[in-house]
C-alpha atoms as a printed R data frame, in Angstrom:
    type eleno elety resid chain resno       x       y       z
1   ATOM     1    CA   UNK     A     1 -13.436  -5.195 -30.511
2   ATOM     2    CA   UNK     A     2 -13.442  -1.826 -28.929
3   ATOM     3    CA   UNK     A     3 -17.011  -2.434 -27.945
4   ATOM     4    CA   UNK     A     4 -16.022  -5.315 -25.968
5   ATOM     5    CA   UNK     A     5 -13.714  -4.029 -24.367
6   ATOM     6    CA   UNK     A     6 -15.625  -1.048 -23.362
7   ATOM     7    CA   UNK     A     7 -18.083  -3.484 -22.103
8   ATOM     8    CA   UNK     A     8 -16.035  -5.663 -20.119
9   ATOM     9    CA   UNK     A     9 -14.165  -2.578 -17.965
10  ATOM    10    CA   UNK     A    10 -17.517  -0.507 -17.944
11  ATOM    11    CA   UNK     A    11 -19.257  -3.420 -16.481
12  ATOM    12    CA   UNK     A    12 -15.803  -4.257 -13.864
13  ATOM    13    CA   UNK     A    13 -15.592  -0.806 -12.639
14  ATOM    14    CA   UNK     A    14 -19.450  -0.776 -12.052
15  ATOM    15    CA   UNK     A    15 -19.695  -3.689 -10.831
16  ATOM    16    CA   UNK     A    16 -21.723  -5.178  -8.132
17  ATOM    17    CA   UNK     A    17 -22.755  -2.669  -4.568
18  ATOM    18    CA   UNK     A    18 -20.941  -5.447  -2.672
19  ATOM    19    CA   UNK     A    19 -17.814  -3.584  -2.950
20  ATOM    20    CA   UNK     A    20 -14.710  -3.287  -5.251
21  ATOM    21    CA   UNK     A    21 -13.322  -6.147  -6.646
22  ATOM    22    CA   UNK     A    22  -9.500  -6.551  -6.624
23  ATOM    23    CA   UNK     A    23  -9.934  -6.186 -10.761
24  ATOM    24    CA   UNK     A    24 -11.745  -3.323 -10.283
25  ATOM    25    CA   UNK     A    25  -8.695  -1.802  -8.205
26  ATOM    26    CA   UNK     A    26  -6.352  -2.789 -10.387
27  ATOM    27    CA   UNK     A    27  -8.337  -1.170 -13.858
28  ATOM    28    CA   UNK     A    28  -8.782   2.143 -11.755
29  ATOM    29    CA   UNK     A    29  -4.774   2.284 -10.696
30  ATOM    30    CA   UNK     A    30  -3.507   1.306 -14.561
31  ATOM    31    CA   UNK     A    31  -5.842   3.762 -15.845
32  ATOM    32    CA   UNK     A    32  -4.133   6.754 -13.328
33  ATOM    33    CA   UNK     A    33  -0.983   5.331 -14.319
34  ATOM    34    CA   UNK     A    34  -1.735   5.418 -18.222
35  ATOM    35    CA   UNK     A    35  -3.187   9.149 -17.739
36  ATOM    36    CA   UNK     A    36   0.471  10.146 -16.696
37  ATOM    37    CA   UNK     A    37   1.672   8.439 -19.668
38  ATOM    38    CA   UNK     A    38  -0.160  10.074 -22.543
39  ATOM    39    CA   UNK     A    39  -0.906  13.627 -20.972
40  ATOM    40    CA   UNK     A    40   2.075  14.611 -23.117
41  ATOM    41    CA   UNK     A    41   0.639  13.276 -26.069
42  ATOM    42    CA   UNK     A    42   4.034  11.098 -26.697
43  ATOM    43    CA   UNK     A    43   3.509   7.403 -25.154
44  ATOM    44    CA   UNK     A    44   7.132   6.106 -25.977
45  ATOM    45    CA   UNK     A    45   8.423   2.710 -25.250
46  ATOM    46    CA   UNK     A    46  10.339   3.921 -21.836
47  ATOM    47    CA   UNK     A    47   7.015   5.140 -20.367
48  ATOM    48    CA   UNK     A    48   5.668   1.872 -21.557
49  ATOM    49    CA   UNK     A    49   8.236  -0.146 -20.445
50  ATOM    50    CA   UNK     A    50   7.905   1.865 -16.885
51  ATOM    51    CA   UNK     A    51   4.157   1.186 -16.707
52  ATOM    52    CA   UNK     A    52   4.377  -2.711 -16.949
53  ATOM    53    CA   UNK     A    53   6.899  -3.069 -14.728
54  ATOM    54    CA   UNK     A    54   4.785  -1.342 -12.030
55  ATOM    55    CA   UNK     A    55   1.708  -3.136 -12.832
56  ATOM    56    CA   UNK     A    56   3.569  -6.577 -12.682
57  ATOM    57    CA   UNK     A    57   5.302  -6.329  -9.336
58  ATOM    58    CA   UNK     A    58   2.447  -3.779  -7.695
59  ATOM    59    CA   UNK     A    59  -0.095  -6.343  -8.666
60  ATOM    60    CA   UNK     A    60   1.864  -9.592  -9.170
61  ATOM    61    CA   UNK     A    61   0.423 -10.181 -12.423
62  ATOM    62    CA   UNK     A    62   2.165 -11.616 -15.454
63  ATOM    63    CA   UNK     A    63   3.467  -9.793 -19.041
64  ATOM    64    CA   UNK     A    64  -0.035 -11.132 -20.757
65  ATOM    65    CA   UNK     A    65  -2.744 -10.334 -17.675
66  ATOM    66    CA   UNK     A    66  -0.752  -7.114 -18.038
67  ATOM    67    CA   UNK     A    67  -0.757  -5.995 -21.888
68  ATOM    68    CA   UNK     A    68  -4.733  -6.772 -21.198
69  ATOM    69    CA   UNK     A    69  -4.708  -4.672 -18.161
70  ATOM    70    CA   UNK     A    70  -3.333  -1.825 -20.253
71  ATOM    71    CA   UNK     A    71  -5.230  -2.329 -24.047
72  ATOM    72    CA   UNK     A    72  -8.691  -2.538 -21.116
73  ATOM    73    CA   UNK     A    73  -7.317   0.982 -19.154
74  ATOM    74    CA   UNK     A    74  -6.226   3.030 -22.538
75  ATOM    75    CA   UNK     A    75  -9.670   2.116 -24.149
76  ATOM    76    CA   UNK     A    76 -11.653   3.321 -20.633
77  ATOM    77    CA   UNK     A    77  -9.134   6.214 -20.346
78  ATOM    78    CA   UNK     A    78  -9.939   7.722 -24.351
79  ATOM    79    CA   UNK     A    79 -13.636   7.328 -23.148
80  ATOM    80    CA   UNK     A    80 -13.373   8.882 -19.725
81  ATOM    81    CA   UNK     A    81 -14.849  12.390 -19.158
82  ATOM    82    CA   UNK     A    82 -12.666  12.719 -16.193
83  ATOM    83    CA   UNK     A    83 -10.230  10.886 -13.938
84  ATOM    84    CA   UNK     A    84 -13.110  10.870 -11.159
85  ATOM    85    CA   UNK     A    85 -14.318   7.134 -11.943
86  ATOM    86    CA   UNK     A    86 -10.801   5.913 -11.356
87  ATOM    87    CA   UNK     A    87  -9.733   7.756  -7.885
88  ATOM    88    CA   UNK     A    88 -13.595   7.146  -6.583
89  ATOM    89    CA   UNK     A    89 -12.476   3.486  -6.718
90  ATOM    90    CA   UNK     A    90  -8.841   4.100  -5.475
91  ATOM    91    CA   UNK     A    91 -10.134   5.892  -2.472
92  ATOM    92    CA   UNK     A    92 -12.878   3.388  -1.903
93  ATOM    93    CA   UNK     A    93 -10.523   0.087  -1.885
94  ATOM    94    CA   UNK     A    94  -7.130   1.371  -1.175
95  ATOM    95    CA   UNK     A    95  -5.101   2.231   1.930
96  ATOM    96    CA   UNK     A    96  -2.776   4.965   2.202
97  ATOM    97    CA   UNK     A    97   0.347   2.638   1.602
98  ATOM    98    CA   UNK     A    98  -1.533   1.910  -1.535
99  ATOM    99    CA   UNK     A    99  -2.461   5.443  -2.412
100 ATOM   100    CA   UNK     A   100   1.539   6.395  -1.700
101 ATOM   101    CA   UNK     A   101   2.759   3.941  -3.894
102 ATOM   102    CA   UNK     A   102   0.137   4.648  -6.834
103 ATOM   103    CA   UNK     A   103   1.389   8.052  -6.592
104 ATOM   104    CA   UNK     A   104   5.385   6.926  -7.295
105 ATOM   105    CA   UNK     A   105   4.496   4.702  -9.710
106 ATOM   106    CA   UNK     A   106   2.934   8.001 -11.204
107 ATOM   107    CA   UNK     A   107   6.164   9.934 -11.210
108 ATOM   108    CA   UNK     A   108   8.260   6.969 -12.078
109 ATOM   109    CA   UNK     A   109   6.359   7.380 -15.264
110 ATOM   110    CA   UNK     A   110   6.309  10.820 -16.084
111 ATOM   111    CA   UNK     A   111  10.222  10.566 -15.277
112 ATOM   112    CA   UNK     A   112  10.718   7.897 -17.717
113 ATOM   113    CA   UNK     A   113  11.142   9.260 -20.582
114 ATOM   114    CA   UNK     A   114  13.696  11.742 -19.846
115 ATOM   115    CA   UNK     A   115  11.667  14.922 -19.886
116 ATOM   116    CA   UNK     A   116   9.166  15.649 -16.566
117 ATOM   117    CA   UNK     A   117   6.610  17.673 -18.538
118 ATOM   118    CA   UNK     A   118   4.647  20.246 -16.919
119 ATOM   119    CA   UNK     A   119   0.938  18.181 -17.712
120 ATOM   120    CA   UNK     A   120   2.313  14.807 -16.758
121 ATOM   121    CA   UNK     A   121   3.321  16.883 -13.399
122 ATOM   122    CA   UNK     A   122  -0.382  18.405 -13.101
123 ATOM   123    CA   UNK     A   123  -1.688  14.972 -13.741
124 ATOM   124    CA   UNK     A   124  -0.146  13.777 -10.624
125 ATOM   125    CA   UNK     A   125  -0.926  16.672  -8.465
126 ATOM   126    CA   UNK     A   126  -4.161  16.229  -8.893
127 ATOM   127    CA   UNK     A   127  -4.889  12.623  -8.672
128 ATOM   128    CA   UNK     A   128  -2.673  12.910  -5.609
129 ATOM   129    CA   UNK     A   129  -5.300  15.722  -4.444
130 ATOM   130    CA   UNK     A   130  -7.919  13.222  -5.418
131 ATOM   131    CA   UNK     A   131  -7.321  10.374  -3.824
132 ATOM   132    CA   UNK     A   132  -5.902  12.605  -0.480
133 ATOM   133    CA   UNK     A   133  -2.409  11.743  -0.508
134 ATOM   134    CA   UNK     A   134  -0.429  14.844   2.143
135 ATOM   135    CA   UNK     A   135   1.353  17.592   0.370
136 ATOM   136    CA   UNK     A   136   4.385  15.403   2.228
137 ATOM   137    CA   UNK     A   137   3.910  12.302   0.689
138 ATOM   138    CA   UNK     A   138   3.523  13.648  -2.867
139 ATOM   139    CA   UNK     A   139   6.732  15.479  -2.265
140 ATOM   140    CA   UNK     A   140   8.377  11.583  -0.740
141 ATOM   141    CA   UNK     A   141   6.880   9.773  -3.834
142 ATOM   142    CA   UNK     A   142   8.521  12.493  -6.260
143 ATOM   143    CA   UNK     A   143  11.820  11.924  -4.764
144 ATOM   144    CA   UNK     A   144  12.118   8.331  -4.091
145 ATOM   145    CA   UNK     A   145  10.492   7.701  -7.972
146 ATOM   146    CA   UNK     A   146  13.060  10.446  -9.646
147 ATOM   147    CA   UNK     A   147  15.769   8.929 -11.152
């Protein structure tokens, strides 16, 4: 099963030179999204519950296409040797709108649970480094995701 599944996202977020797919976008953003969530080595039901309602409304998607979306971006993320696959991708096929509001949906997460941890914040400093999202924005997307 795992192997499948390792097959099917390695072989999306490769995919073909003629550009990244919408899929493709959407593995790379849920896998960002899921780093947030298990940096602190506690995925609980709130961060869960956090994480699926920004993949459903961000990508319109329903509750099935998005338990997929996040079994396919935990199994890439426990294989991942760093987050560089995923923002690559982000930065390729996203526009700054995009990139702000992957970056929210970042902190809405590491604020769900109650307790903004120190590695869930580093997590999103960086990927907000990563993908070039301003100092100012980060600081926008913390305050309009805290609750």
């Amino acid at each position: 099963m795992l192997t499948a599944i390792k097959s099917f996202f390695s072989s999306e977020l490769q995919g073909s030179d003629a550009g990244t797919s919408e899929h493709q976008q959407q593995l790379a953003c849920a896998a960002l999204l899921i780093e947030v969530a298990v940096v602190d080595q506690e995925f609980d039901a709130s961060e869960l519950k956090t994480l699926t309602g920004i993949l459903e409304q961000k990508f319109g998607i329903s509750a099935e296409e998005c338990s997929t979306l996040i079994t396919l971006a935990q199994a890439e993320c426990e294989q991942a040797t760093s987050m560089y696959q995923f923002t690559q991708l982000v930065n390729d096929s996203c526009t700054p709108e995009n990139k702000f509001e992957l970056i929210k949906g970042m902190w809405a997460i590491a604020y769900a649970d109650g307790d903004l941890d120190k590695y869930e914040e580093y997590v999103v400093r960086k990927v907000s480094e990563l993908i070039y999202v301003s100092h100012s924005d980060f600081i926008r997307a913390k305050l309009a995701a805290r609750p």
